[in-house]
C-alpha positions as CSV (number, residue, x, y, z in Angstrom):
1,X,75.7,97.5,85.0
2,X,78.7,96.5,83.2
3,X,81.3,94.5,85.3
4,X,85.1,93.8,83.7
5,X,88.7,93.5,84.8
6,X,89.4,95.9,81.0
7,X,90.5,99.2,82.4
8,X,90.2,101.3,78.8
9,X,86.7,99.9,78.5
10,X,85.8,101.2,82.3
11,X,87.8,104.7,81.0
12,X,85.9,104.9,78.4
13,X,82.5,105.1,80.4
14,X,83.8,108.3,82.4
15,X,85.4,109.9,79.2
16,X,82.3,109.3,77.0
17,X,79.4,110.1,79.2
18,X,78.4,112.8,81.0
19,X,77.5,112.0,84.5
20,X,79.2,108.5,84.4
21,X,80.6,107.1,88.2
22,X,82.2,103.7,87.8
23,X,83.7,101.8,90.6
24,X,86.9,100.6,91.0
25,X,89.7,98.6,93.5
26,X,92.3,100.5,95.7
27,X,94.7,99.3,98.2
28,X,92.0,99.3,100.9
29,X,88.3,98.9,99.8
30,X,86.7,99.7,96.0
31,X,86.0,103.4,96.0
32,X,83.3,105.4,93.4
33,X,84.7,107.3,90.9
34,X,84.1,110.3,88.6
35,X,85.6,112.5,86.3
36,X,86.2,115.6,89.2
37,X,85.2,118.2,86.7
38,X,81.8,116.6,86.4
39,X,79.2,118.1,88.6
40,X,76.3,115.6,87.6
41,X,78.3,112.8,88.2
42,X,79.6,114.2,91.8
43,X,75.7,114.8,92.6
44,X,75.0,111.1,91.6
45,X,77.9,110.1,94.3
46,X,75.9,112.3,96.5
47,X,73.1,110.8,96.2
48,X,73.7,106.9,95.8
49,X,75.7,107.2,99.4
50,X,73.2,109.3,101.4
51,X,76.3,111.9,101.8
52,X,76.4,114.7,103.3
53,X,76.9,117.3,100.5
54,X,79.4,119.1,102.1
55,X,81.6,116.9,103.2
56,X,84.4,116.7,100.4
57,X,85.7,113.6,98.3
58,X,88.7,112.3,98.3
59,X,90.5,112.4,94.6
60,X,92.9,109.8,93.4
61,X,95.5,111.5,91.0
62,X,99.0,109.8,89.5
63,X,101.9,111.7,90.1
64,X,102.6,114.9,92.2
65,X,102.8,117.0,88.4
66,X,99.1,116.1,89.0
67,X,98.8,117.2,92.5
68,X,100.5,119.9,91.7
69,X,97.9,121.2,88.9
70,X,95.2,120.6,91.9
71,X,96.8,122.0,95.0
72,X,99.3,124.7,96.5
73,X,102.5,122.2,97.9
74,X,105.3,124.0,99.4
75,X,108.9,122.6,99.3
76,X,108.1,120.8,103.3
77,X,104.8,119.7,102.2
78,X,106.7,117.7,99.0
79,X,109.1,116.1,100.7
80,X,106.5,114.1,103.0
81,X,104.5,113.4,99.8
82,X,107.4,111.9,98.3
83,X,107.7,109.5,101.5
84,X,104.1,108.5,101.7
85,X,102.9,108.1,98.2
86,X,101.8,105.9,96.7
87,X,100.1,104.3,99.5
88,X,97.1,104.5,101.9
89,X,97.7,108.4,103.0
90,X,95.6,111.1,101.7
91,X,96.0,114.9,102.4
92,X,94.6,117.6,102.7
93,X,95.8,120.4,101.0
94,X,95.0,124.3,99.4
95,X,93.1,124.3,96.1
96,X,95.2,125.9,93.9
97,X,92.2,126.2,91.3
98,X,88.4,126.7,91.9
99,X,87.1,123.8,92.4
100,X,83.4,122.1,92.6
101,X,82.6,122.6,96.4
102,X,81.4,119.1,96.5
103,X,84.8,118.0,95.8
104,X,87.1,120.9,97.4
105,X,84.7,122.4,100.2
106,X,86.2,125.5,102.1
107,X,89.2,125.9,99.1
108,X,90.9,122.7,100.2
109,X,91.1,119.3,98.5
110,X,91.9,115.8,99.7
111,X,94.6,113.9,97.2
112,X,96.3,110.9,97.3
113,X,98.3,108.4,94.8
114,X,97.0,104.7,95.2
115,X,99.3,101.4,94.9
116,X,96.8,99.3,93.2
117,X,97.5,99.0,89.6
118,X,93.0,99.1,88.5
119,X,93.1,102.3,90.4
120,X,96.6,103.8,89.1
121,X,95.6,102.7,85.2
122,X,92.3,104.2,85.4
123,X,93.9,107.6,86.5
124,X,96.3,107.7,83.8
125,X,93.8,107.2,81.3
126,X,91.1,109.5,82.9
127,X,92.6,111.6,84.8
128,X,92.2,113.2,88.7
129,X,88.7,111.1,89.4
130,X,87.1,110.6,92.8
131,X,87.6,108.5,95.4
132,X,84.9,107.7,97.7
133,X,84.1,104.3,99.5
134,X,81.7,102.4,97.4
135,X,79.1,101.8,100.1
136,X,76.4,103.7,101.6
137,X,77.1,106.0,103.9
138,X,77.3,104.0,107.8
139,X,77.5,100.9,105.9
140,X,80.5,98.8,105.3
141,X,82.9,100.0,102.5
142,X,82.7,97.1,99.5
143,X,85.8,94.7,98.8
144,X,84.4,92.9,95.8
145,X,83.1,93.6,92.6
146,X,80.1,91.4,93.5
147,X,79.7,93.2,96.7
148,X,80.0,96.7,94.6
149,X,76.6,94.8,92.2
150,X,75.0,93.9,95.5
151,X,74.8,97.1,97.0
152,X,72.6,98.4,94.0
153,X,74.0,101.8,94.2
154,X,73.2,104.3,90.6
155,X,76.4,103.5,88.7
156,X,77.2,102.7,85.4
157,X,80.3,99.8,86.1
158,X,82.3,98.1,88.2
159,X,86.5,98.0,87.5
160,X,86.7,94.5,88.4
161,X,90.0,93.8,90.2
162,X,88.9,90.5,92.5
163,X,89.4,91.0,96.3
164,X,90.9,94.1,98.4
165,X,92.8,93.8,101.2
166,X,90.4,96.0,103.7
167,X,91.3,96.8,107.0
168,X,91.3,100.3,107.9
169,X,90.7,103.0,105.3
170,X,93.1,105.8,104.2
171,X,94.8,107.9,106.8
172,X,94.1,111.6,106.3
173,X,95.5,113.8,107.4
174,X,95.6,117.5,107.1
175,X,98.8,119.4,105.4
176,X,97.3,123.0,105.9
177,X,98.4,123.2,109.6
178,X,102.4,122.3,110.3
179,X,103.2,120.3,111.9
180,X,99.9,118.0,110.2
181,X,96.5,117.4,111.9
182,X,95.1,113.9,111.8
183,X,91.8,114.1,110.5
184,X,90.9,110.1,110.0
185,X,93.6,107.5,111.7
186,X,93.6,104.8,109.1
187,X,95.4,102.0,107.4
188,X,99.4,104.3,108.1
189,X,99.4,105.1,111.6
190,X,99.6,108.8,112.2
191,X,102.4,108.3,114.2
192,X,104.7,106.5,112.0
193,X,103.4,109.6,109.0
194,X,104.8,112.5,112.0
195,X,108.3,110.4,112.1
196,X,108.5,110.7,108.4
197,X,108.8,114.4,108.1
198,X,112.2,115.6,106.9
């Protein structure tokens, strides 16, 4: 398993190979990643966490012109984007394309823009990629790169950006309903995301 802080060389593993799931730091824990277009490498994701197959992944994108290629975002649903991202808030929105139903289960798909610069470069090189914690499923999420090695989960290399804060992982909540559900209270307190809408 190749290890490096080189972002191109880590993009270059999910642009070249089919199948390829790399993992990488975010603002809370190092998360598992692959091209979202790539069904092997979503099954491998599957399979190295003991997931449940239907449960959804969350998927890291750049900008909202990127969210926007992925999901229906009405003018309301926009303006709270524009206060909670980048940061530790994923959503839940409508697909606005058919989508792997590994990745976008029931039509709907779970975005979010991250702070952390490893995560943010991979994304602009790559693309949309997933964003799953890199741990198995009921274990504790990984905040190293070593950690990531020690888990000995079926991936291909680890984007090493030293230590992540932790804590509590993304909020998510879901954008579908209005006013927004809380599916997951994390790291934003749902409260303090309800006081941001316009």
């Amino acid at each position: 398993m190749l290890i490096t802080p080189d972002v191109p060389r880590v993009a270059s593993f999910l642009l070249a190979r089919t199948g390829s799931v790399v993992a990488y730091p975010t603002e809370t824990f190092y998360g598992l990643g692959t091209c979202i277009n790539n069904a092997s490498g979503l099954n491998r994701i599957i399979v190295a966490k003991g997931r449940e197959v239907l449960k959804g992944m969350i998927v890291l994108i750049s900008d909202l012109a990127m969210a926007a290629d992925l999901a229906i975002i009405s003018d309301r649903q926009q303006a709270l984007l524009e206060r909670v991202w980048p940061g530790p808030v994923s959503v839940l929105l409508d697909a606005s394309q058919e989508l792997d139903p590994l990745l976008a289960p029931g039509g709907k798909i779970a975005l979010r823009i991250s702070p952390d610069r490893h995560a943010a470069g991979l994304v602009q090189q790559v693309g949309p990629i997933t964003s799953t914690s890199a741990n198995r499923t009921g274990e504790p999420p990984a905040r190293t790169a070593e950690e990531v090695e020690r888990l000995g989960l079926d991936i291909d290399a680890v984007l090493d950006g030293g230590r992540t804060p932790g804590g509590k992982p993304s909020t998510l909540i879901d954008l579908t309903a209005w006013p927004p559900a809380c599916l997951r209270e994390g790291a934003v307190p749902f409260a303090d995301i309800l006081a941001l809408i316009p």
